[in-house]
N, CA, C and O atoms as a printed pandas DataFrame, in Angstrom:
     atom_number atom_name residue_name chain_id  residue_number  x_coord  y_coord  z_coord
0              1         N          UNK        A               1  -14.357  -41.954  212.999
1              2        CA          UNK        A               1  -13.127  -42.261  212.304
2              3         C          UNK        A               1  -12.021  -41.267  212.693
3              4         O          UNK        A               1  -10.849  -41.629  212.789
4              5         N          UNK        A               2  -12.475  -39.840  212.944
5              6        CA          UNK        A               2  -11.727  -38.831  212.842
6              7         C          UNK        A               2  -11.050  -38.876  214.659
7              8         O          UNK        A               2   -9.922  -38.437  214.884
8              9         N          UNK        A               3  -11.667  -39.285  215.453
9             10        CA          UNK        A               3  -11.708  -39.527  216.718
10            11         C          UNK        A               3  -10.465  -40.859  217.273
11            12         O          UNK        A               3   -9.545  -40.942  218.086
12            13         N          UNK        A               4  -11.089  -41.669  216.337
13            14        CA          UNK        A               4  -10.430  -42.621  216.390
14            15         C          UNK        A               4   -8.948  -42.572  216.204
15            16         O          UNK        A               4   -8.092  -42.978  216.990
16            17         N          UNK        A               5   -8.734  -41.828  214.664
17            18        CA          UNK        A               5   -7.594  -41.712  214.456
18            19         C          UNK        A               5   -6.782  -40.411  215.566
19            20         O          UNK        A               5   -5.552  -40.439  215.578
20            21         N          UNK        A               6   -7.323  -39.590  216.235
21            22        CA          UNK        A               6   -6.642  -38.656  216.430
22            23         C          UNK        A               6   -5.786  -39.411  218.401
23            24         O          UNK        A               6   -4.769  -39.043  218.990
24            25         N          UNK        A               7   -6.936  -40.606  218.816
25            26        CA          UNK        A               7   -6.802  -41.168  219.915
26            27         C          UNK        A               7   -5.802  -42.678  219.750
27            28         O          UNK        A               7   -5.540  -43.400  220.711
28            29         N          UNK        A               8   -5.308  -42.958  218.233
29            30        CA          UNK        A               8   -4.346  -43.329  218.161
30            31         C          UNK        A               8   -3.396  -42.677  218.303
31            32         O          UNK        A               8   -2.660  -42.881  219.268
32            33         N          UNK        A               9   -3.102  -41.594  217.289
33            34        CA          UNK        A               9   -1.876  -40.705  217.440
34            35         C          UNK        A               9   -1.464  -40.139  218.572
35            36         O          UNK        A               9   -0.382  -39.563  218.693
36            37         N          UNK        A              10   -2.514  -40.309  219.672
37            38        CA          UNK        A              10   -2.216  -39.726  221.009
38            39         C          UNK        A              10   -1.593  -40.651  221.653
39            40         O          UNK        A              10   -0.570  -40.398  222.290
40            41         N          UNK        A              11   -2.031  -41.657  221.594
41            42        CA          UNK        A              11   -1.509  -42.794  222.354
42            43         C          UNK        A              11    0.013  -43.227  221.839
43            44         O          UNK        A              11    0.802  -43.865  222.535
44            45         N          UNK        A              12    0.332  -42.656  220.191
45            46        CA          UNK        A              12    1.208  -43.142  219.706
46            47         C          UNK        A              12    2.677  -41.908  220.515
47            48         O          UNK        A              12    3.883  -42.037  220.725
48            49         N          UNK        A              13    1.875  -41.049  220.683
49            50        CA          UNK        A              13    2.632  -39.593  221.008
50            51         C          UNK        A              13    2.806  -40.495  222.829
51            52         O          UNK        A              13    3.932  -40.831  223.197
52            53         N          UNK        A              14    2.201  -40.623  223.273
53            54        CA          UNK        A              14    2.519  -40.771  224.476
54            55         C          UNK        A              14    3.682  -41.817  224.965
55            56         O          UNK        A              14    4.646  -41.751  225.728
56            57         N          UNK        A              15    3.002  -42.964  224.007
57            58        CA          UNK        A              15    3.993  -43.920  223.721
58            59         C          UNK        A              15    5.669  -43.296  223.667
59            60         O          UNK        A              15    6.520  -43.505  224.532
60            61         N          UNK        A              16    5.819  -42.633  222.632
61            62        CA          UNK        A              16    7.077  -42.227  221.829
62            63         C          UNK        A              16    7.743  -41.033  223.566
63            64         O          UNK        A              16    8.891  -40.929  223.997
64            65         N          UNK        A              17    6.425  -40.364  224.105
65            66        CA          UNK        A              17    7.676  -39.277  225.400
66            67         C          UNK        A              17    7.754  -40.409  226.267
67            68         O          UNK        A              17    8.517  -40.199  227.210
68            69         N          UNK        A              18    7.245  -41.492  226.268
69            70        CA          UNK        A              18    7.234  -42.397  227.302
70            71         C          UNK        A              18    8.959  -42.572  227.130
71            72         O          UNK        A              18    9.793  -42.114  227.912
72            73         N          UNK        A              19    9.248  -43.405  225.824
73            74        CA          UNK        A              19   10.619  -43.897  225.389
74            75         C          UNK        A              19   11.670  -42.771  225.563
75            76         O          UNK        A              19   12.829  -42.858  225.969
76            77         N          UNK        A              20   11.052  -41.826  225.201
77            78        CA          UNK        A              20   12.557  -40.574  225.160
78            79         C          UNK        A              20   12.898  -39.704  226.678
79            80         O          UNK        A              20   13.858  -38.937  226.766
80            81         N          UNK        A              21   11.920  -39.979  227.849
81            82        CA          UNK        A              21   11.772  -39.735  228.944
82            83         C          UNK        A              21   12.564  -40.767  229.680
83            84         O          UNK        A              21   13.252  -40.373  230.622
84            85         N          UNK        A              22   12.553  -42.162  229.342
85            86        CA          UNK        A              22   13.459  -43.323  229.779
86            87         C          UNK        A              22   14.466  -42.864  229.354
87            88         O          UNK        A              22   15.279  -42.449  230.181
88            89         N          UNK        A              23   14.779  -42.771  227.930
89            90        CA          UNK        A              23   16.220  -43.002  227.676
90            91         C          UNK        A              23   16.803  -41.699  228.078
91            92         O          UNK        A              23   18.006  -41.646  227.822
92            93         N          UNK        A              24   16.258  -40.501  228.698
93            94        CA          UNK        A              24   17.430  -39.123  228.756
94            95         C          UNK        A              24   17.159  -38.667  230.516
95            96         O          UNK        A              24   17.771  -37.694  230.957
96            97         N          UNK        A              25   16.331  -39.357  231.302
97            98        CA          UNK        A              25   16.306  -38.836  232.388
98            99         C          UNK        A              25   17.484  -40.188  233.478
99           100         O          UNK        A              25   17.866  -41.352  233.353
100          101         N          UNK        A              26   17.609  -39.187  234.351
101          102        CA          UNK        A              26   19.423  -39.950  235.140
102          103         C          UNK        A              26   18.407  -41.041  235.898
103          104         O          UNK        A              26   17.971  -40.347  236.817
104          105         N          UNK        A              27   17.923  -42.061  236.004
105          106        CA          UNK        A              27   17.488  -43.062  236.201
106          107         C          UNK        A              27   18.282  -43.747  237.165
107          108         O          UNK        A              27   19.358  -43.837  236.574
108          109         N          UNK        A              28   18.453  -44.376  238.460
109          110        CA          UNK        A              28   19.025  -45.066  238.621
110          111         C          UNK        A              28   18.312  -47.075  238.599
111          112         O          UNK        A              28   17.287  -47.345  239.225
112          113         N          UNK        A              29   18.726  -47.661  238.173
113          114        CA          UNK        A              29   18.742  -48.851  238.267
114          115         C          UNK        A              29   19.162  -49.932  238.546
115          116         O          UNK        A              29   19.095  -50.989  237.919
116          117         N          UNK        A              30   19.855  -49.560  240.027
117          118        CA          UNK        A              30   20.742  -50.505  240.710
118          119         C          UNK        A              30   19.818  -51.482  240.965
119          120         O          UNK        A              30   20.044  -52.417  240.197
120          121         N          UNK        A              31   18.784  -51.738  241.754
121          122        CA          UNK        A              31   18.275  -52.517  242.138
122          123         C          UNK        A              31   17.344  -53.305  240.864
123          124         O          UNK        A              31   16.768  -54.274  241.359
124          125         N          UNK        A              32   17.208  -53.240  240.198
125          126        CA          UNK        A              32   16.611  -53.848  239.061
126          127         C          UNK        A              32   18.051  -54.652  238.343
127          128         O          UNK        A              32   18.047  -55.883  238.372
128          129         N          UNK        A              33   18.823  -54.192  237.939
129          130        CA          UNK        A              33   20.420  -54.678  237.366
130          131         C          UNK        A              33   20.625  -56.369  238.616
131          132         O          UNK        A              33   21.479  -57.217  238.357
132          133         N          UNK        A              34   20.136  -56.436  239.253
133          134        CA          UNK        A              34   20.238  -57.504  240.670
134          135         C          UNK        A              34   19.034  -58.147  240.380
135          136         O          UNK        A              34   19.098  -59.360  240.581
136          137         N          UNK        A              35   17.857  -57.705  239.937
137          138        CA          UNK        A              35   17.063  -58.868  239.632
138          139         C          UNK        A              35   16.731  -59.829  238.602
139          140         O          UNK        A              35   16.006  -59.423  237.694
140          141         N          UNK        A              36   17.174  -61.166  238.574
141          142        CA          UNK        A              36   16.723  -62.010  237.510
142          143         C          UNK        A              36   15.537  -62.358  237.437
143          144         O          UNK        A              36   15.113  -62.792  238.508
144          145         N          UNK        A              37   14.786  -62.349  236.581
145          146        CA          UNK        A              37   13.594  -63.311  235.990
146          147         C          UNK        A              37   13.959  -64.389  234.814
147          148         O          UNK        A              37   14.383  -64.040  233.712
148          149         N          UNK        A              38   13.781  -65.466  235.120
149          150        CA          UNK        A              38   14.321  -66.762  234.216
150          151         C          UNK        A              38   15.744  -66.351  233.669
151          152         O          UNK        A              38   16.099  -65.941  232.563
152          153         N          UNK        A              39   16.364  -66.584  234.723
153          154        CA          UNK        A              39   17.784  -66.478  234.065
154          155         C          UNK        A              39   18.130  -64.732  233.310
155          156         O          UNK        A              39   19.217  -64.334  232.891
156          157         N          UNK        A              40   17.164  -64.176  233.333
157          158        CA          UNK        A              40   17.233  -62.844  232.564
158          159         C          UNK        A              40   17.365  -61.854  233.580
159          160         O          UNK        A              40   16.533  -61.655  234.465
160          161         N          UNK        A              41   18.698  -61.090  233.387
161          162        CA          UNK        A              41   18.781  -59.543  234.415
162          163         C          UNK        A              41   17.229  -59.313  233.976
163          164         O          UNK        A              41   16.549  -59.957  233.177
164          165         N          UNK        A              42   16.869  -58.070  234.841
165          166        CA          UNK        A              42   15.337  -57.353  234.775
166          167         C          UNK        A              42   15.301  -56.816  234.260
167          168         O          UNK        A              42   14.334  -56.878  233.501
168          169         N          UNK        A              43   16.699  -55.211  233.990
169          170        CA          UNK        A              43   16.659  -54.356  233.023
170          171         C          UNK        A              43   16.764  -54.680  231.597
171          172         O          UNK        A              43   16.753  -53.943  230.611
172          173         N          UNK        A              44   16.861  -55.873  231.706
173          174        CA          UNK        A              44   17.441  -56.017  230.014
174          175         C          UNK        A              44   16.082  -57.010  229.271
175          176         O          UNK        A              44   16.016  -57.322  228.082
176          177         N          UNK        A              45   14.954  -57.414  230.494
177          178        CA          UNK        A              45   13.541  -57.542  230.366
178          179         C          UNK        A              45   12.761  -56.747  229.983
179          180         O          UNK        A              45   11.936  -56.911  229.084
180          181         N          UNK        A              46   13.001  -55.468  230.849
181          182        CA          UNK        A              46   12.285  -54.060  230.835
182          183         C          UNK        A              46   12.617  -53.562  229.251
183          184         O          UNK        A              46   11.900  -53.075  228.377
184          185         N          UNK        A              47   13.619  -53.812  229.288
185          186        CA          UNK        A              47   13.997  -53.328  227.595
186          187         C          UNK        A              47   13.243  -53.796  226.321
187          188         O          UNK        A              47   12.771  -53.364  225.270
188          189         N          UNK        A              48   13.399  -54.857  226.987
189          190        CA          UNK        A              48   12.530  -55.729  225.604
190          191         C          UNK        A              48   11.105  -54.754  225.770
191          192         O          UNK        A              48   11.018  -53.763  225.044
192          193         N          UNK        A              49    9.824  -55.114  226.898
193          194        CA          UNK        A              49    8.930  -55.355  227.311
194          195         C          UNK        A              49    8.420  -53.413  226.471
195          196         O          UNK        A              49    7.504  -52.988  225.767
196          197         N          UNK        A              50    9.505  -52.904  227.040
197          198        CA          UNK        A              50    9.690  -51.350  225.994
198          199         C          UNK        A              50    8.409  -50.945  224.801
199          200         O          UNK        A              50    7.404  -50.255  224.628
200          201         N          UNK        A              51    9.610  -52.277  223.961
201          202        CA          UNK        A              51    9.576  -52.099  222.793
202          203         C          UNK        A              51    8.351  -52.990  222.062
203          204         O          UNK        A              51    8.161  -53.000  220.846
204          205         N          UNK        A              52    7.423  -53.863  223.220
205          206        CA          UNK        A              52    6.591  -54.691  222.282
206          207         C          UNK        A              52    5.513  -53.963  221.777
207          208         O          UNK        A              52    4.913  -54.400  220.795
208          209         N          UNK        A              53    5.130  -52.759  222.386
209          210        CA          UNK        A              53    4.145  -51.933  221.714
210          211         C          UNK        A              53    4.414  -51.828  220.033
211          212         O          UNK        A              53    3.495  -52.193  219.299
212          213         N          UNK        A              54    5.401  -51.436  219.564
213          214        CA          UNK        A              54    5.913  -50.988  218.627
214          215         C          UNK        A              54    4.967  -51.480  217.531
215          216         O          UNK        A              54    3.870  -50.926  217.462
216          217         N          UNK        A              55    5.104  -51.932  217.129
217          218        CA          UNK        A              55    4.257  -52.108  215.596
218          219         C          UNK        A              55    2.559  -52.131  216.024
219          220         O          UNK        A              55    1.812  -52.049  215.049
220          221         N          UNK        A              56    2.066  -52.206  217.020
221          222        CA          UNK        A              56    1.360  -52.217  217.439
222          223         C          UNK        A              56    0.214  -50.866  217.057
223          224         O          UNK        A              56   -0.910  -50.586  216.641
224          225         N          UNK        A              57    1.570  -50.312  217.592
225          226        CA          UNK        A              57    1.301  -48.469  217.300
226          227         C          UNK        A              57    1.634  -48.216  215.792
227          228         O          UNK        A              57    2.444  -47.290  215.732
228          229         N          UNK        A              58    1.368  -48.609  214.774
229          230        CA          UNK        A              58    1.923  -48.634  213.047
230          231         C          UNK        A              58    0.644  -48.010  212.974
231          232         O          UNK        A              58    0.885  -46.879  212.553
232          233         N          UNK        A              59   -0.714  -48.136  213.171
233          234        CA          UNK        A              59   -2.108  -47.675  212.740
234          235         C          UNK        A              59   -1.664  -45.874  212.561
235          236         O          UNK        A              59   -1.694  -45.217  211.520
236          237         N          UNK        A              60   -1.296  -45.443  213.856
237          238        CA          UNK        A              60   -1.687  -43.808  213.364
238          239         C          UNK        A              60   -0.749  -43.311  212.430
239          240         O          UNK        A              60   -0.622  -42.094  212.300
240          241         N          UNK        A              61   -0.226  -43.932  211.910
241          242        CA          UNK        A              61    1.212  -43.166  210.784
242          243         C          UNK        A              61    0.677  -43.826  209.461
243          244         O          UNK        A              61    0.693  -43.112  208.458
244          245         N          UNK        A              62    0.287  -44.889  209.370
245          246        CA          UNK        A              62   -0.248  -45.442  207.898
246          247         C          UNK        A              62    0.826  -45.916  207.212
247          248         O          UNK        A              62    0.868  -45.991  205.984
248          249         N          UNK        A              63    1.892  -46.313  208.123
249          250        CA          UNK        A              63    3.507  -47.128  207.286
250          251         C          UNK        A              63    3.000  -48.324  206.986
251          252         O          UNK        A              63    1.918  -48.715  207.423
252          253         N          UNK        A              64    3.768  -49.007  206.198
253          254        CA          UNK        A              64    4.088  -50.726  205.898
254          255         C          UNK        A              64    4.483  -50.909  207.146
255          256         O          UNK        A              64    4.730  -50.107  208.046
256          257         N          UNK        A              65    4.522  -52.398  207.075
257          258        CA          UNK        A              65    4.745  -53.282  208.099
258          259         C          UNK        A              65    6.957  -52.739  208.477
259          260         O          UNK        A              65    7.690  -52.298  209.362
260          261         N          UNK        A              66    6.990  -53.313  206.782
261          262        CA          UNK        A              66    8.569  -53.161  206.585
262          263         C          UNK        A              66    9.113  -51.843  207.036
263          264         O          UNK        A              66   10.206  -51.571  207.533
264          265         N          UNK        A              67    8.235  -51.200  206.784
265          266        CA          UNK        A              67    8.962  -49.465  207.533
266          267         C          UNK        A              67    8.718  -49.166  208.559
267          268         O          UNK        A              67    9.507  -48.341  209.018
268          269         N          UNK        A              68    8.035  -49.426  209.118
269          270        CA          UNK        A              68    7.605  -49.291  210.548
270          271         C          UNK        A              68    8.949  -50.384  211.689
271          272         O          UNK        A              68    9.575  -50.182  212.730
272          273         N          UNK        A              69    8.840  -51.326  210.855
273          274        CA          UNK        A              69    9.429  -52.327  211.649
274          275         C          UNK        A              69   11.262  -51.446  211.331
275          276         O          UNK        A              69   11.945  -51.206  212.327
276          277         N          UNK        A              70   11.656  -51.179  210.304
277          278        CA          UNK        A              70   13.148  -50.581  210.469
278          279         C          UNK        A              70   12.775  -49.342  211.014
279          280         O          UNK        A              70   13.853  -49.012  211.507
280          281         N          UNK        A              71   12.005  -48.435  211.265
281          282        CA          UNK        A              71   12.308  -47.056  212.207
282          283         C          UNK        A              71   12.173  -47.886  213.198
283          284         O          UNK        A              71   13.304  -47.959  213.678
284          285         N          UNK        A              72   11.192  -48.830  214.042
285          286        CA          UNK        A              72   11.520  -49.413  215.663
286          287         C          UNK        A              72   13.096  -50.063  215.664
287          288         O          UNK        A              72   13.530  -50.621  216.672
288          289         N          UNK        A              73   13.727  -49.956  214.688
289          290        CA          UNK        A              73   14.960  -50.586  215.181
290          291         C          UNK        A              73   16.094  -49.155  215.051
291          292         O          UNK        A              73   17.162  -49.066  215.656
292          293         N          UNK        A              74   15.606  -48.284  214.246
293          294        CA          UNK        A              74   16.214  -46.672  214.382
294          295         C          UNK        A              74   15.646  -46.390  215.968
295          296         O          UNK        A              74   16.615  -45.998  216.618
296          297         N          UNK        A              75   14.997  -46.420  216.424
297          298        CA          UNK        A              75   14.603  -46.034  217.616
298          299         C          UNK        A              75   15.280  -46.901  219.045
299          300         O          UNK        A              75   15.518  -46.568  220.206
300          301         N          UNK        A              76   15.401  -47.925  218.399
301          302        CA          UNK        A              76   16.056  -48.924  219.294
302          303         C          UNK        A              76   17.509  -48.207  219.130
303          304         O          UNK        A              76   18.077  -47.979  220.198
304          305         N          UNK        A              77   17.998  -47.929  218.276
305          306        CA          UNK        A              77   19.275  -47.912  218.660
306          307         C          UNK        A              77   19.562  -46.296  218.924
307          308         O          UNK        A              77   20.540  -45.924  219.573
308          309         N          UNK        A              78   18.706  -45.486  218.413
309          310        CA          UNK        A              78   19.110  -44.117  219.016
310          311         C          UNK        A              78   18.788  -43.803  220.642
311          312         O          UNK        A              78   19.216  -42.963  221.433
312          313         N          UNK        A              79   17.818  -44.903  220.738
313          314        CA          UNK        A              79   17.624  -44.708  222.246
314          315         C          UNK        A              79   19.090  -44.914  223.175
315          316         O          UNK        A              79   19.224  -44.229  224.190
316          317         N          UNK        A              80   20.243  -45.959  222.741
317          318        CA          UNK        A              80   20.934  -46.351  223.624
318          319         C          UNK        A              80   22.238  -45.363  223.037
319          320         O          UNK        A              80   23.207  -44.980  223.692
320          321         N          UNK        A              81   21.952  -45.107  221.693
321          322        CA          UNK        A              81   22.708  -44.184  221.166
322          323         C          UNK        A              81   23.237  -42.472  222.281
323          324         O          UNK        A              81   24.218  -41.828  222.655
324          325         N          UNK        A              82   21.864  -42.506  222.337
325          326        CA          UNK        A              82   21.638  -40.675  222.792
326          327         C          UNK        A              82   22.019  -40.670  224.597
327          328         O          UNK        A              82   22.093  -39.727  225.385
328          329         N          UNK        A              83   22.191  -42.036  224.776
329          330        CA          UNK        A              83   22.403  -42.219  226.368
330          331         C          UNK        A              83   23.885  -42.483  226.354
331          332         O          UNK        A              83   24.582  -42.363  227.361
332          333         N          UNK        A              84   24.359  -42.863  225.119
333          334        CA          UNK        A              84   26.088  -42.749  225.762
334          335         C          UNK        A              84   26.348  -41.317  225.455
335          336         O          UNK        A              84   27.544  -41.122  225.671
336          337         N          UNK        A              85   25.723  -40.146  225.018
337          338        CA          UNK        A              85   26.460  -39.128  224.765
338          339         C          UNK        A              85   25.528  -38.517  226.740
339          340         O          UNK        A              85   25.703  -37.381  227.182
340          341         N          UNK        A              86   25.182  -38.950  227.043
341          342        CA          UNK        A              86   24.746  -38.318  227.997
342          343         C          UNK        A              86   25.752  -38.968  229.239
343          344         O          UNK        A              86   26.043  -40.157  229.372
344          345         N          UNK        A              87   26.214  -37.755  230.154
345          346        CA          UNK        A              87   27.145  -38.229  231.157
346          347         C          UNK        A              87   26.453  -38.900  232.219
347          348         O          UNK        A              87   27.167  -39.797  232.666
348          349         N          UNK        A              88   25.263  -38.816  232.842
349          350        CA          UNK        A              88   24.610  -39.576  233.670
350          351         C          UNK        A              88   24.057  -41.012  233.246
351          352         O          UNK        A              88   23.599  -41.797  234.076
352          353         N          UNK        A              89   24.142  -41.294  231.841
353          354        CA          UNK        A              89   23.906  -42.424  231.508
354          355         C          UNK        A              89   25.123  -43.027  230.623
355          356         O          UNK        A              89   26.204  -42.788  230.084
356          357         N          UNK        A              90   23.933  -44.173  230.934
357          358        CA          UNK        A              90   25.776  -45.372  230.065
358          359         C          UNK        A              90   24.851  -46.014  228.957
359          360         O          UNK        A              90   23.700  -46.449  228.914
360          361         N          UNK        A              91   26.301  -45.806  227.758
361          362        CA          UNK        A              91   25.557  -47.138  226.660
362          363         C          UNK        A              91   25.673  -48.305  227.529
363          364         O          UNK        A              91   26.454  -48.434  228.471
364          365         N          UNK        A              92   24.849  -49.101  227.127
365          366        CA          UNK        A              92   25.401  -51.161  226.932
366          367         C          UNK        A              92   24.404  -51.694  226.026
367          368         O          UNK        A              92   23.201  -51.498  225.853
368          369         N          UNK        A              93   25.706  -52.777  225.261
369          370        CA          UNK        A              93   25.332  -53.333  224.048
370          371         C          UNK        A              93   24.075  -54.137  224.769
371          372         O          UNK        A              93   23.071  -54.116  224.057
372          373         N          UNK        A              94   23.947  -54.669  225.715
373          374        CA          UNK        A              94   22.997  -55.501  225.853
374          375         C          UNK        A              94   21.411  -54.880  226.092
375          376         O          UNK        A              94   20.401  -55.582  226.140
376          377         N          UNK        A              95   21.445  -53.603  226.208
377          378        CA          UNK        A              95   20.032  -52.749  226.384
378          379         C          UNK        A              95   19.923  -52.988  225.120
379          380         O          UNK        A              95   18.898  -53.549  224.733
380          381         N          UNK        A              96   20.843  -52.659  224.275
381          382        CA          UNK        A              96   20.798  -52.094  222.620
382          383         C          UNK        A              96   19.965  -54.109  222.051
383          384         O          UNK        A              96   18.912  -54.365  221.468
384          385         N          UNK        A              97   20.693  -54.735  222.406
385          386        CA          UNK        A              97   20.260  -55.974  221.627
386          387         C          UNK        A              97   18.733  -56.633  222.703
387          388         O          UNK        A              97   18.189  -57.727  222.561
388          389         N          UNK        A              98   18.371  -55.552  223.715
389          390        CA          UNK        A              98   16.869  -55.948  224.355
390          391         C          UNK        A              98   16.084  -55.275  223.568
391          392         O          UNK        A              98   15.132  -55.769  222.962
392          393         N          UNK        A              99   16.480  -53.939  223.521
393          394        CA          UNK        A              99   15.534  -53.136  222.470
394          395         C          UNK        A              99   15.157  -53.638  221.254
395          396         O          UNK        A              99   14.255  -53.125  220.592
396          397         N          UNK        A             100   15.810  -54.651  220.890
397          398        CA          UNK        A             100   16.076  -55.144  219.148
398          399         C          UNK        A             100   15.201  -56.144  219.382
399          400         O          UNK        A             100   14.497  -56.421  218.412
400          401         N          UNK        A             101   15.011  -56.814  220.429
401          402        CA          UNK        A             101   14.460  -57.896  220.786
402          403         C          UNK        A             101   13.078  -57.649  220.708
403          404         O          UNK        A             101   12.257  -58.056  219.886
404          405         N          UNK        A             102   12.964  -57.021  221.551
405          406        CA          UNK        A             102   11.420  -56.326  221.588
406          407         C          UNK        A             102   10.557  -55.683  220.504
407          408         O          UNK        A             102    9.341  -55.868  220.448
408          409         N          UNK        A             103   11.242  -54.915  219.638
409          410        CA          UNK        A             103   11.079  -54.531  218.206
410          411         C          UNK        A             103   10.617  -55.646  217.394
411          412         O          UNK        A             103    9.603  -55.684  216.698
412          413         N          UNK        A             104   11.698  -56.758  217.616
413          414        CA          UNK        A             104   11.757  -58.268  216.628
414          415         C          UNK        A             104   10.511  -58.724  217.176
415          416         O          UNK        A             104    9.527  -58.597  216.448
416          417         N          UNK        A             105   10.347  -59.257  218.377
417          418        CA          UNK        A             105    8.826  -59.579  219.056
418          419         C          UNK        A             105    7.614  -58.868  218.763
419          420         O          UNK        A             105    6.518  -59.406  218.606
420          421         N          UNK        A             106    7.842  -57.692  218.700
421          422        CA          UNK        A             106    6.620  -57.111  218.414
422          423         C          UNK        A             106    5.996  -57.305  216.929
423          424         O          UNK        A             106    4.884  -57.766  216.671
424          425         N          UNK        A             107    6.876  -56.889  216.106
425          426        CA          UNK        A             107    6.634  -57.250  214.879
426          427         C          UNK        A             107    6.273  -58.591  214.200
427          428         O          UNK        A             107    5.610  -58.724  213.171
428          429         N          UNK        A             108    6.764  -59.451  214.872
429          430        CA          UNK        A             108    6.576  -61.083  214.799
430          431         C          UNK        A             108    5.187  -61.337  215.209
431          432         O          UNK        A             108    4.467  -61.977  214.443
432          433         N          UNK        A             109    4.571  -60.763  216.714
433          434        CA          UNK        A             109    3.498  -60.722  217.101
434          435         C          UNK        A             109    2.231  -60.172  216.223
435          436         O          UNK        A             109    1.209  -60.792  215.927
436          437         N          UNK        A             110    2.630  -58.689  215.857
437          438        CA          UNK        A             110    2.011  -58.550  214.830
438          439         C          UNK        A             110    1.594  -59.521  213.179
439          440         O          UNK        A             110    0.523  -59.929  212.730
440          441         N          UNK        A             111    2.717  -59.578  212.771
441          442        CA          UNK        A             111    2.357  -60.574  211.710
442          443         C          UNK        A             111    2.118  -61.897  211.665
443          444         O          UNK        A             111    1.983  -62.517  210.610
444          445         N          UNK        A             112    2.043  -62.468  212.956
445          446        CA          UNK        A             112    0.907  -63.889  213.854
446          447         C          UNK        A             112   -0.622  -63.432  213.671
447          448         O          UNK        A             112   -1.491  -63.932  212.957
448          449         N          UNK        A             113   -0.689  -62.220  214.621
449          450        CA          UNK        A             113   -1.967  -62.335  215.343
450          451         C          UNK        A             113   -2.852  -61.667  213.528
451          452         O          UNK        A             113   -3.995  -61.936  213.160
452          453         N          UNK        A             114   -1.958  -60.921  212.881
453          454        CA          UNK        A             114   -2.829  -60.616  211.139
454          455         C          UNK        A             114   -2.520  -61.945  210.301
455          456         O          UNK        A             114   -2.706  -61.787  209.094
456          457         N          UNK        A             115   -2.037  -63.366  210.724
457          458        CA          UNK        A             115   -2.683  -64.371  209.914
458          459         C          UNK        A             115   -3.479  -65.156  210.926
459          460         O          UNK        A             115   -3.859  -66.262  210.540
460          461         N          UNK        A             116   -3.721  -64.880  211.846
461          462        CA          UNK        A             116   -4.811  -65.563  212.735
462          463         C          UNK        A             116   -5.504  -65.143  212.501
463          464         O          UNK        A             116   -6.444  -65.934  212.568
464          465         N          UNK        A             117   -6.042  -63.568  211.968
465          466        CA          UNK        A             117   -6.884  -62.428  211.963
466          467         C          UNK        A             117   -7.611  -62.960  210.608
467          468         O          UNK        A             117   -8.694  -63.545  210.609
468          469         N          UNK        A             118   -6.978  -62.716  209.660
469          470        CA          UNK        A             118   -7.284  -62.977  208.335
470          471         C          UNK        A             118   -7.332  -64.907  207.769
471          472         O          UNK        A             118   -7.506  -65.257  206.602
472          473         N          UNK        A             119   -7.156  -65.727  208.788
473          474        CA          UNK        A             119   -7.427  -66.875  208.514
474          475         C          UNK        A             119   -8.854  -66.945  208.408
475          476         O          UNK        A             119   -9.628  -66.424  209.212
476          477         N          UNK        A             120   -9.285  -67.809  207.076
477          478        CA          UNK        A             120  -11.138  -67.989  207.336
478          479         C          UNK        A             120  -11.222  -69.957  207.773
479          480         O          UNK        A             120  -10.319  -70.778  207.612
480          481         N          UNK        A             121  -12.353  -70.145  208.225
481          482        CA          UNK        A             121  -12.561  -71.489  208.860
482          483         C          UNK        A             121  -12.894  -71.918  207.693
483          484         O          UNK        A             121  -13.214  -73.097  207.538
């Protein structure tokens, strides 16, 4: 149990420098900004794709669904937040509303796959 929990929180920790390593290092992404997938720029895919972990990772903190799900959207937006104060990076509203996306997906996913979970035959 004790194992378990400590190899969530790791994963949850890794998770979290993963996000703050994206959003503060000078990145360039020219060539991704040029690629569509279904009609969708890439970076603004990547954004989403981010954020579907998110509730996912709710186990090692022991939040509600509901609190967990508004800090991934505090996180969503300080991420794009902390990049317009940075001169090598740029806000755009549209990272900000992928991040939201992905947050929204994840959480949606989550509360699918726990009434599939908890459905009895």
């Amino acid at each position: 149990m004790i194992s378990r929990l400590l190899s969530e929180r790791n994963l949850f920790a890794t998770y979290l420098l993963t996000v703050v390593l994206l959003m503060v290092l000078p990145l360039n992404s020219g060539e991704i900004n040029n690629t569509f997938i279904l009609h969708l720029r890439g970076d603004y895919l990547l954004h989403a794709i981010l954020f579907l972990p998110w509730a996912f990772l709710r186990y090692s903190t022991k939040q509600s669904l509901i609190s967990w799900f508004f800090r991934g959207i505090l996180l969503a937006a300080a991420s794009e937040g902390i990049q317009y104060l940075l001169p090598y990076r740029a806000y755009n509203v549209n990272d900000l509303l992928a991040n939201l996306i992905g947050i929204f997906l994840s959480t949606g996913l989550w509360w699918l796959f726990g009434k599939i979970k908890n459905k009895k035959p």
